[in-house]
C-alpha positions as CSV (number, residue, x, y, z in Angstrom):
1,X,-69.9,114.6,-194.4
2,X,-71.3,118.5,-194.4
3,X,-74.0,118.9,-191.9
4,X,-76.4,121.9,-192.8
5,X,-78.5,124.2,-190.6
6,X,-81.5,125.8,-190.8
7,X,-81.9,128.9,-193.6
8,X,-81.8,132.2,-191.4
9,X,-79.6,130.3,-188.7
10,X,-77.7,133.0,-186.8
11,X,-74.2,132.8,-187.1
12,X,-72.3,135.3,-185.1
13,X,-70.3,136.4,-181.7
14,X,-70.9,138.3,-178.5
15,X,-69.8,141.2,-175.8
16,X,-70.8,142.5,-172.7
17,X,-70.7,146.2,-172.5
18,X,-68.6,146.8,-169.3
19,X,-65.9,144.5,-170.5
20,X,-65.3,145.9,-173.7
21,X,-66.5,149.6,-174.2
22,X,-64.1,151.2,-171.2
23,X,-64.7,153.7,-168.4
24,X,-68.1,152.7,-167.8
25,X,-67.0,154.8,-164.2
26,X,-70.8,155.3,-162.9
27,X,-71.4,151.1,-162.6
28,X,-71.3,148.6,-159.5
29,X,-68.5,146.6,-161.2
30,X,-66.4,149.7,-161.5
31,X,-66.7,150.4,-158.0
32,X,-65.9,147.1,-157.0
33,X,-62.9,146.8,-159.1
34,X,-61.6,149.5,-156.9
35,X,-62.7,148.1,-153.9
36,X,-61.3,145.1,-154.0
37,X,-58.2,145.5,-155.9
38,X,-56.3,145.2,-152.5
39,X,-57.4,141.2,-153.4
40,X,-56.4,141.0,-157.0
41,X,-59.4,142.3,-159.1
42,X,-58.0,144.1,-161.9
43,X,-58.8,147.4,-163.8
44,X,-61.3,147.7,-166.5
45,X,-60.3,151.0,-167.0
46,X,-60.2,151.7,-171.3
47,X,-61.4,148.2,-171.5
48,X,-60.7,147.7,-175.5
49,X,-62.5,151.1,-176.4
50,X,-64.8,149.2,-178.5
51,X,-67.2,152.2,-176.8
52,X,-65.7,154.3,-180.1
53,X,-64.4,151.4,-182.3
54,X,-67.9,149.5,-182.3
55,X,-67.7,150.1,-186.3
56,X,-64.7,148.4,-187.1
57,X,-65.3,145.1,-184.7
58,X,-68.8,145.1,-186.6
59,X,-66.9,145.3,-189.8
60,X,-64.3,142.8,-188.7
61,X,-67.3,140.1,-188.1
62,X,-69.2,141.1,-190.9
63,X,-66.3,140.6,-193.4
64,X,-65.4,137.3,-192.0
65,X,-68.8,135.9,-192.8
66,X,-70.9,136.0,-189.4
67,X,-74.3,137.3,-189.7
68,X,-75.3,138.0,-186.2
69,X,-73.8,140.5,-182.9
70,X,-74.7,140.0,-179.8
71,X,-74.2,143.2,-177.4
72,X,-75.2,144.9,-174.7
73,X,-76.9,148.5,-173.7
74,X,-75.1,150.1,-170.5
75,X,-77.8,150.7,-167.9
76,X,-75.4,153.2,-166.3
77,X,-74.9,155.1,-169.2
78,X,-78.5,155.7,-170.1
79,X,-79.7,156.6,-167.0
80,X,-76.9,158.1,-164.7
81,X,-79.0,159.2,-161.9
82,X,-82.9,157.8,-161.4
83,X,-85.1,159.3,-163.7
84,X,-82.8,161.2,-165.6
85,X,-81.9,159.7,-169.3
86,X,-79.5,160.5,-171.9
87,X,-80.2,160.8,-175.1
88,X,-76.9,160.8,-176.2
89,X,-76.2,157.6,-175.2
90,X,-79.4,156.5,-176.3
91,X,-78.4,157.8,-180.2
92,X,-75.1,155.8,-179.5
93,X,-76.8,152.3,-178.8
94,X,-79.1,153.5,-181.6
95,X,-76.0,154.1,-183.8
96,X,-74.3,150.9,-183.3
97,X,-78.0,149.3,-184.1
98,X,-77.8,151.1,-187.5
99,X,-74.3,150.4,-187.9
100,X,-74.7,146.7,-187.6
101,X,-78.0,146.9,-189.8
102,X,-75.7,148.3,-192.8
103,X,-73.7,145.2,-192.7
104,X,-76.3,142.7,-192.9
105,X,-75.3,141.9,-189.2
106,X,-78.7,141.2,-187.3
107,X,-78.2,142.5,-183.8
108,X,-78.8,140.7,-180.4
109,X,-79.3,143.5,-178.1
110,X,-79.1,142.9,-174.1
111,X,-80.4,145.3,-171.7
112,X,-79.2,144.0,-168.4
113,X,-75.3,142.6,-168.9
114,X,-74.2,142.0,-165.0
115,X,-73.8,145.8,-164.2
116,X,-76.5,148.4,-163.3
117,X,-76.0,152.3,-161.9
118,X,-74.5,153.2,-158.7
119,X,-77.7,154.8,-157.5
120,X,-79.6,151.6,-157.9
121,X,-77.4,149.6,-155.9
122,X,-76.9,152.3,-153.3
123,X,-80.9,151.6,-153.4
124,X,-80.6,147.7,-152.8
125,X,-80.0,146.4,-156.0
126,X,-82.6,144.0,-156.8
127,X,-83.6,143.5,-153.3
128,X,-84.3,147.0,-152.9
129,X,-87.5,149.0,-152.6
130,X,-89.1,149.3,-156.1
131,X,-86.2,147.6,-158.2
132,X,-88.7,146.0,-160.5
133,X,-90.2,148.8,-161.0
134,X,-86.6,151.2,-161.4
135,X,-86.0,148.6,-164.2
136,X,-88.8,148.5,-166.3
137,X,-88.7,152.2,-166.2
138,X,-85.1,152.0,-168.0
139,X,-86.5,149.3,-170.5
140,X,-89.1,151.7,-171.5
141,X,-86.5,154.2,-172.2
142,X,-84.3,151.5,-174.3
143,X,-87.4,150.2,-176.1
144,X,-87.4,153.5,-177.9
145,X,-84.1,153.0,-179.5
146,X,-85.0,149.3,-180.5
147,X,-87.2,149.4,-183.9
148,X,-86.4,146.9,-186.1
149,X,-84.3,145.1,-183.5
150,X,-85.5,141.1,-183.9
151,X,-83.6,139.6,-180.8
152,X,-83.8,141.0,-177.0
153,X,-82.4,139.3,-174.4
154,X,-83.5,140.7,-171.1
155,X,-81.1,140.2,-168.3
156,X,-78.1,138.1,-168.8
157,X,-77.6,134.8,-166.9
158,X,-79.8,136.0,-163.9
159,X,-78.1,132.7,-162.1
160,X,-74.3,133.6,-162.0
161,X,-76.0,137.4,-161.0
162,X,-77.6,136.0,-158.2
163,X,-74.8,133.8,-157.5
164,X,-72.5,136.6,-157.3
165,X,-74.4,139.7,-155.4
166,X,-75.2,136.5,-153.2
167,X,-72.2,136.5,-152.1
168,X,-71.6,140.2,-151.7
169,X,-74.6,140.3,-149.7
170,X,-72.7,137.5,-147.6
171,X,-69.7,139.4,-147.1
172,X,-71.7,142.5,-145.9
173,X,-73.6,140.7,-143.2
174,X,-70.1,139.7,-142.1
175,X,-70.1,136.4,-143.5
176,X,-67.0,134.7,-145.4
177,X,-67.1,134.2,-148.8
178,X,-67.7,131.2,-150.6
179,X,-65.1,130.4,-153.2
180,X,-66.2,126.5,-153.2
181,X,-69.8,125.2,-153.3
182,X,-71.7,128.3,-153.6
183,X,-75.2,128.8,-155.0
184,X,-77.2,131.3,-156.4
185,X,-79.0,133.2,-153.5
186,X,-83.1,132.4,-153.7
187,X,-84.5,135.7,-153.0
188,X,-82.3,137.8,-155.4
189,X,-83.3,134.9,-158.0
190,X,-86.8,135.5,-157.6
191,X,-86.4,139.5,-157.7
192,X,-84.7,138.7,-161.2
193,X,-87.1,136.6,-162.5
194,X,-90.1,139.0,-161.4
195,X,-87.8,142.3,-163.2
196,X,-87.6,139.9,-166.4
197,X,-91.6,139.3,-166.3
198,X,-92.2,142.4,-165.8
199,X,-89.7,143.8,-168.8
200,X,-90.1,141.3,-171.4
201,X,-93.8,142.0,-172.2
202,X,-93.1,145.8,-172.3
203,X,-90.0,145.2,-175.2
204,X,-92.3,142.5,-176.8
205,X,-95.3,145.3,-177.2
206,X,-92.8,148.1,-178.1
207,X,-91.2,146.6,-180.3
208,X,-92.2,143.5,-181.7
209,X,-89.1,142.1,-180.8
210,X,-88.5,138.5,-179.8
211,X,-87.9,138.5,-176.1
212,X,-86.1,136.0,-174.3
213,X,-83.4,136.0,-171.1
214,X,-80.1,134.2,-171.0
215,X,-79.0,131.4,-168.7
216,X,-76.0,130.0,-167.4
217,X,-76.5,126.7,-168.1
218,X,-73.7,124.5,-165.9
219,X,-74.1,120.8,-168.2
220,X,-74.5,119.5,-164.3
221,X,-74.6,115.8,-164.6
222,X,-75.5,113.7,-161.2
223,X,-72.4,111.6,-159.7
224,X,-73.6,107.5,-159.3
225,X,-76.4,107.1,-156.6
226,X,-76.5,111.2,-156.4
227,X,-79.9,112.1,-158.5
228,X,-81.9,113.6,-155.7
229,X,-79.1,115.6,-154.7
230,X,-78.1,116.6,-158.6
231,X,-82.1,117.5,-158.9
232,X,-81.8,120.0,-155.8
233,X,-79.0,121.8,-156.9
234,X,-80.4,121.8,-160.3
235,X,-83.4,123.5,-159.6
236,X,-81.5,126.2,-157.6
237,X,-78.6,126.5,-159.9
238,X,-80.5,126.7,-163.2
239,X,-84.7,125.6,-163.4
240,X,-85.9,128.1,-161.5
241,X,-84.5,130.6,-164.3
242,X,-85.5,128.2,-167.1
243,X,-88.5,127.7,-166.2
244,X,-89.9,131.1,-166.5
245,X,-88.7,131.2,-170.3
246,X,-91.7,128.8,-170.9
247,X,-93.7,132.5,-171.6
248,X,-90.6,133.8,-173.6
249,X,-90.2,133.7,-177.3
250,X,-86.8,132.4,-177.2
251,X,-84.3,131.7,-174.5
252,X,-80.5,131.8,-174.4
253,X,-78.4,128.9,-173.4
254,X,-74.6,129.7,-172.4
255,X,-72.0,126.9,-172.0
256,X,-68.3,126.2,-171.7
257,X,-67.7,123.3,-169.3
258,X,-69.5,120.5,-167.5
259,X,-69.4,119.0,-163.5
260,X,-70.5,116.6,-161.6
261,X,-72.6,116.8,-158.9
262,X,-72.3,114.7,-155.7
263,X,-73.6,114.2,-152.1
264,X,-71.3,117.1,-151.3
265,X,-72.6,119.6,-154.7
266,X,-71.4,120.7,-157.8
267,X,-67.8,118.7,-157.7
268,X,-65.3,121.6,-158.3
269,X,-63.0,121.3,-161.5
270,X,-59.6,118.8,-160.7
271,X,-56.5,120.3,-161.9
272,X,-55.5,119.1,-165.1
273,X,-53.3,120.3,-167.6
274,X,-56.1,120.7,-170.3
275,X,-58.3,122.7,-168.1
276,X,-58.6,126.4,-169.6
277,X,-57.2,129.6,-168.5
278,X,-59.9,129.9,-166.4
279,X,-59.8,126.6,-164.6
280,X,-62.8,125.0,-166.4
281,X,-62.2,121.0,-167.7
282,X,-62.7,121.3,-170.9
283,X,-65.6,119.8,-172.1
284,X,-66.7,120.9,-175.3
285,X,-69.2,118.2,-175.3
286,X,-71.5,120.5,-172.3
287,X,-73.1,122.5,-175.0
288,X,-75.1,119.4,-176.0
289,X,-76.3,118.8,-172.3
290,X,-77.2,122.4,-171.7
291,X,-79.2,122.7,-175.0
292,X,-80.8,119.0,-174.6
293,X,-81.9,119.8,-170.6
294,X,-83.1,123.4,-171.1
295,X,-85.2,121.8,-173.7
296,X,-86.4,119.0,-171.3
297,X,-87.2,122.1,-169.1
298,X,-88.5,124.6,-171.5
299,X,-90.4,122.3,-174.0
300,X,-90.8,123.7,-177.4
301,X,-89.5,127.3,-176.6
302,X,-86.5,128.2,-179.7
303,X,-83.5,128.0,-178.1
304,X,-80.4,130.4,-179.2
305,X,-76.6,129.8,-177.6
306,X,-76.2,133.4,-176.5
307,X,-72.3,131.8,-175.1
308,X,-70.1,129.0,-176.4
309,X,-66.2,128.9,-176.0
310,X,-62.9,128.8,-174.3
311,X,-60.5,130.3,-172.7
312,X,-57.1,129.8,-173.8
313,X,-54.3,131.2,-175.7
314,X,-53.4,128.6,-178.7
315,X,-56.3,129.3,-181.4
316,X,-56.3,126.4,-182.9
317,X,-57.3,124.6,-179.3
318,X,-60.4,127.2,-180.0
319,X,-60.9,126.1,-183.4
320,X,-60.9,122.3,-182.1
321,X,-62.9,123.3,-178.9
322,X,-65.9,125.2,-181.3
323,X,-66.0,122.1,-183.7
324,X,-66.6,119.8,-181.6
325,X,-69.3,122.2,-179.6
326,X,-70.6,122.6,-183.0
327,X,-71.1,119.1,-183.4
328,X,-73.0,118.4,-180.1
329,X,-75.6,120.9,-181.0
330,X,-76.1,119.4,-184.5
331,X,-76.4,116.2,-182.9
332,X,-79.3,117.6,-180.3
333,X,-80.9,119.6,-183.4
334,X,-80.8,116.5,-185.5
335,X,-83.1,115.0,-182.3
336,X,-85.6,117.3,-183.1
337,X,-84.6,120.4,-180.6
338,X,-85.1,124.3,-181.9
339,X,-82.0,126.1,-182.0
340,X,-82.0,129.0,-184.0
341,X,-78.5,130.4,-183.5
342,X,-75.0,130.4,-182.3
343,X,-73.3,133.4,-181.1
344,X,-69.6,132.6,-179.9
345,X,-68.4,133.8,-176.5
346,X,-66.3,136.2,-177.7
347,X,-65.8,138.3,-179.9
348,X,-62.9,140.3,-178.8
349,X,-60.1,139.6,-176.3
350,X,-61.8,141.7,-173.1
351,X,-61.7,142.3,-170.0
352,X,-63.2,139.2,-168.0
353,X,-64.8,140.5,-164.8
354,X,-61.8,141.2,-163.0
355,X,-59.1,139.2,-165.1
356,X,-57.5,140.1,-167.8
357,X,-55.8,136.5,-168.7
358,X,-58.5,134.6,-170.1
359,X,-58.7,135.0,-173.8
360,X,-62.0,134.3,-174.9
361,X,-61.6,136.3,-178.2
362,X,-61.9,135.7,-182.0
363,X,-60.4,138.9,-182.2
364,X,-56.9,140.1,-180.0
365,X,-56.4,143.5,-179.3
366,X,-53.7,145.1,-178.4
367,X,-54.4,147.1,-175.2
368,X,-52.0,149.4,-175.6
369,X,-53.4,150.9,-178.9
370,X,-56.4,149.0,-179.3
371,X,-55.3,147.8,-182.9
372,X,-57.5,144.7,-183.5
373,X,-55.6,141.5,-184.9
374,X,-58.5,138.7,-186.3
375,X,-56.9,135.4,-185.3
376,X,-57.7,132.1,-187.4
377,X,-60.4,131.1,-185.4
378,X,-62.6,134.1,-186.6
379,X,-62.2,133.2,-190.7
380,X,-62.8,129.5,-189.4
381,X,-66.3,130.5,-187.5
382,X,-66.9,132.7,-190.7
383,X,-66.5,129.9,-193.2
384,X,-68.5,127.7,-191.7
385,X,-71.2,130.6,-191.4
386,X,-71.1,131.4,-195.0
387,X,-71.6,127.7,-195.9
388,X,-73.9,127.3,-192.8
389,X,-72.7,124.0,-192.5
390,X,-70.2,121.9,-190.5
């Protein structure tokens, strides 16, 4: 039996600017893929030069049916030292707006996409002197390439962002890094969530926009006798990001997996031959339990999946992965929840914060001379987008 969505329902795919557009050389992420390469980080280096072939990827999704692009603006790009903009880069995000407003693709623009500019970290970061402040000065100079953009996303998944300069604040008090049972760190949490109250009611007055911020959403799900526990970690993992999306006009819900959670935590994933290339049970299922409890949490706020998919190398596991994702969500919008798009996590093969095995992509590229090759999965997506149905 066809199941139909809403008229105007987003259909489309996502990026990140860092791990597709290539030398972004004046980021944190660049610097610590340098750093640490002694422990296995990898190079971003060219990435998959989508930087100069933003065109043809927007044609490639545009000709396969999808109506909708998420990406993202590089911070670093647009203001290289503090204070000081360029308007070149400016005209290029402004180009690649244009470009995917002559395909009838609608883009999702996102200002903050894990990486921000040397000088601001060599300031603190978010838990320096006047970060708020440093970043609502840069979304005042985006905001002025963003006419006629209907979707804004903030910062993305302000959780795994704390989670992760947590941990490199760890390591440079001297303390060992947490590979198992780590949590996002408080304070830089609440420094995110006071840059994104600040920023979203400057892009929303600007531009008109719809402003929202993406979240990480983990599917968490408490162990037997473990709900107080599964409700503390909860709230540090994920409500304390959701809940400040109450005042937003949308907010973005990101999921791939599902875990327990036990006296002990979040359980970590077993090994098990069907886990994907990332190490994540696969649990196509957690999209339905990310969208149903940031609705519990958020209320009647619309609700777009910013991220859904896997990582794996046999596309028609992706194909079987998305439909049954797919399914979930129809189920929680059949129960009366607002979801007003999908964008599939991703959209091209890319560089995955350090890694270059996982395959997340609709699209494979050949690294070598960036020739894009569509795979199945990316008709599949389109079909269903053209009939918007499942």
């Amino acid at each position: 039996m066809s199941r139909s969505f809403p008229q105007g329902f987003l259909w489309g795919a996502a990026t990140a600017a860092h791990q597709v557009e290539g030398n972004n050389l004046n980021n944190d992420f660049w610097q610590l893929e340098h750093a640490a390469a002694e422990h296995g980080v990898e190079f971003s280096g060219d990435a998959v030069d989508s930087y100069h072939r933003y065109q043809e990827d927007m044609r490639l999704l545009a000709d396969a049916g999808l109506n909708a692009y998420r990406f993202s603006i590089e911070w670093s790009r647009i203001e290289p030292s503090p204070g000081k903009f360029s308007k070149a880069e400016l005209a290029h995000y402004r180009r690649m707006i244009d470009t995917a407003d002559g395909l009838g693709i609608k883009p999702v623009v996102t200002l903050h996409h894990f990486t921000h500019p040397l000088w601001f970290g060599e300031r603190g970061a978010w838990l320096g002197k006047g970060a708020v402040e440093a970043f609502s000065r840069y979304v005042e100079q985006a905001c002025t390439i963003l006419h006629g953009v209907e979707w804004v996303c903030t910062i993305n998944e302000p959780n795994v962002l704390a989670l992760n300069h947590g941990q490199l604040r760890r390591v440079a008090e001297g303390k060992e890094y947490q590979r198992v049972g780590a949590l996002p760190d408080t304070e830089i949490g609440e420094a995110l969530i006071a840059a994104h109250r600040a920023a979203a009611p400057l892009v929303r007055e600007a531009t008109g926009a719809k402003v929202g911020w993406t979240v990480a959403n983990q599917a968490l799900v408490p162990a037997p006798g473990c709900e107080s526990r599964y409700t503390e970690v909860q709230q540090v993992w994920e409500d304390m990001y959701l809940e400040p999306a109450r005042e937003d006009d949308f907010v973005g819900v990101q999921s791939y997996t599902s875990q327990p959670v036990d006296e002990n935590g979040v359980v970590p994933h077993p090994e098990h031959p069907d886990n994907t290339l990332m190490g994540w049970a696969y649990r196509p299922d957690a999209l339905g339990i990310a969208v149903r409890h940031t609705h519990d949490v958020v209320g009647d706020v619309p609700i777009v999946v910013t991220e859904n998919g896997i990582a794996t190398s046999d596309d028609q596991r992706r194909v079987a992965y998305t439909g049954e994702a797919l399914r979930h969500l129809r189920d929680a919008m059949d129960d009366g929840i607002d979801v007003r798009g999908y964008l599939h996590w991703s959209l091209l093969d890319n560089f995955e914060w350090g890694r270059w095995d996982p395959t997340f992509g609709l699209i494979a590229v050949d690294r070598e001379t960036f020739e894009r090759h569509p795979k199945p999965s990316l008709a599949w997506l389109g079909d269903i987008a053209r009939a918007n149905a499942i």
